[in-house]
Structures are given as structure tokens and as C-alpha cells.
C-alpha positions as CSV (number, residue, x, y, z in Angstrom):
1,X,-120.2,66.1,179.7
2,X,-118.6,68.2,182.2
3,X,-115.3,70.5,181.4
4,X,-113.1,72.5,184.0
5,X,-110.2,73.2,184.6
6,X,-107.9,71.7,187.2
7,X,-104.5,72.4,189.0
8,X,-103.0,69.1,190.4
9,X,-99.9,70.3,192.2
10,X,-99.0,68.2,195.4
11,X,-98.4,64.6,195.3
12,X,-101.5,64.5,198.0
13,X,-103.5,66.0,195.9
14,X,-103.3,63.6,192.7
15,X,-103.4,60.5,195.4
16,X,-106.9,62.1,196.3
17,X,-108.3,63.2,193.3
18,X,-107.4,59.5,191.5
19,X,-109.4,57.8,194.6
20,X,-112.3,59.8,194.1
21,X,-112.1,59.2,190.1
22,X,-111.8,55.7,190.3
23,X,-115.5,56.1,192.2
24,X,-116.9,57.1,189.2
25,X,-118.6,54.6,186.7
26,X,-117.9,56.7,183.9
27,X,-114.6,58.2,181.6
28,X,-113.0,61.0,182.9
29,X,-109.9,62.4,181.2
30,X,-107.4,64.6,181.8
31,X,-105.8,66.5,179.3
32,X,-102.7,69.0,179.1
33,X,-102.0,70.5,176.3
34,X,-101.8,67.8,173.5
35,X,-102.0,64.6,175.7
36,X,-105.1,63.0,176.9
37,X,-104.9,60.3,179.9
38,X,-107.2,58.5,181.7
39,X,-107.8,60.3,184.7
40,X,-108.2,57.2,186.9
41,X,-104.4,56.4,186.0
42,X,-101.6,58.0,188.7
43,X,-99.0,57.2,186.7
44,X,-100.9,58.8,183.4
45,X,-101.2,61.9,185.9
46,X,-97.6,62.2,187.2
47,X,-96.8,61.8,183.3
48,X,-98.2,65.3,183.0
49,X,-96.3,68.4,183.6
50,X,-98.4,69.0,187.1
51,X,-97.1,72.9,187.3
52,X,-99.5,73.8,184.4
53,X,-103.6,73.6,184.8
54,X,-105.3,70.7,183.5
55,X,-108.7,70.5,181.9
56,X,-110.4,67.4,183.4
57,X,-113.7,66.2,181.0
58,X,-115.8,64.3,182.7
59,X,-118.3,62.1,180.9
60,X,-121.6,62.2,182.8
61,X,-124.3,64.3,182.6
62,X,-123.9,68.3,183.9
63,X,-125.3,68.4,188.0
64,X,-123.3,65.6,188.4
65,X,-121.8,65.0,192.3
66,X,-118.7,65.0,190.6
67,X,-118.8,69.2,190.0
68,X,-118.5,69.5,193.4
69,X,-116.2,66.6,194.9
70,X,-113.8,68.4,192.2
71,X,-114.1,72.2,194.0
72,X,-110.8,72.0,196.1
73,X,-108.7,70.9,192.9
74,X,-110.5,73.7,191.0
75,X,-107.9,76.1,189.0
76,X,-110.4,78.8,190.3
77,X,-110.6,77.8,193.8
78,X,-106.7,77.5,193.8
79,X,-106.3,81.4,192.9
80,X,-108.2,82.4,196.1
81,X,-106.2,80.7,198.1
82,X,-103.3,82.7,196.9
């Protein structure tokens, strides 16, 4: 299982990042606060409050492609572009 957390704050960006989950064979989830939703789901997504990070989990095994297809939506990444 792979856990990180996400920020999802453009419309582009949650257009993208639901393309590239539906790739995946496997679960992946997004969860904000008390809510979990199928990351595969744009409407589950914009049902989220999008100005707040989001912890993605991801159920495949760590090493995965998917750790780095994920790196622009990365909350990390995000703060260096500020």
C-alpha cells in the first residue's frame, strides 16, 4: 500500500490525475478528513473540499509507477512551487 499526501486544486488537475487512476488495475482512494471516495470517481473528487490536502492510498505494492506519475499533484512538490 502506498500513502501520500495530495493537493488537487485546479479543475485540470483532477481531470488529469482521474485519467491516470483509471489506468490503474487496482483501488486507490482518496480521503479528506472523514470521507473516503474512489479515486477513479470525478464527481467523488469534486465532492471533496479541493482547498484542503488529500491523502491518496493506493493499493499496490510500494515502488509502484504510480509514486512517481503522482509527483506533480504531490502536497510536497506543490510547496516548492510557492
Amino acid at each position: 500500500m502506498i500513502v501520500k499526501r495530495l493537493l488537487l486544486n485546479q479543475m485540470e488537475d483532477v481531470r488529469a490525475f482521474v485519467e491516470l487512476m483509471m489506468q490503474k488495475p487496482y483501488d486507490v482512494e482518496l480521503q479528506s478528513g472523514k470521507y473516503v471516495i474512489n479515486a477513479k470517481s470525478i464527481m467523488g473528487i469534486f465532492s471533496l473540499d479541493l482547498t484542503k490536502p488529500l491523502e491518496m492510498i493506493a493499493h499496490c505494492d510500494p515502488g509502484d509507477p504510480i509514486e512517481t506519475e503522482i509527483e506533480p499533484y504531490l502536497l510536497e512538490q506543490q510547496a516548492k512551487l510557492s
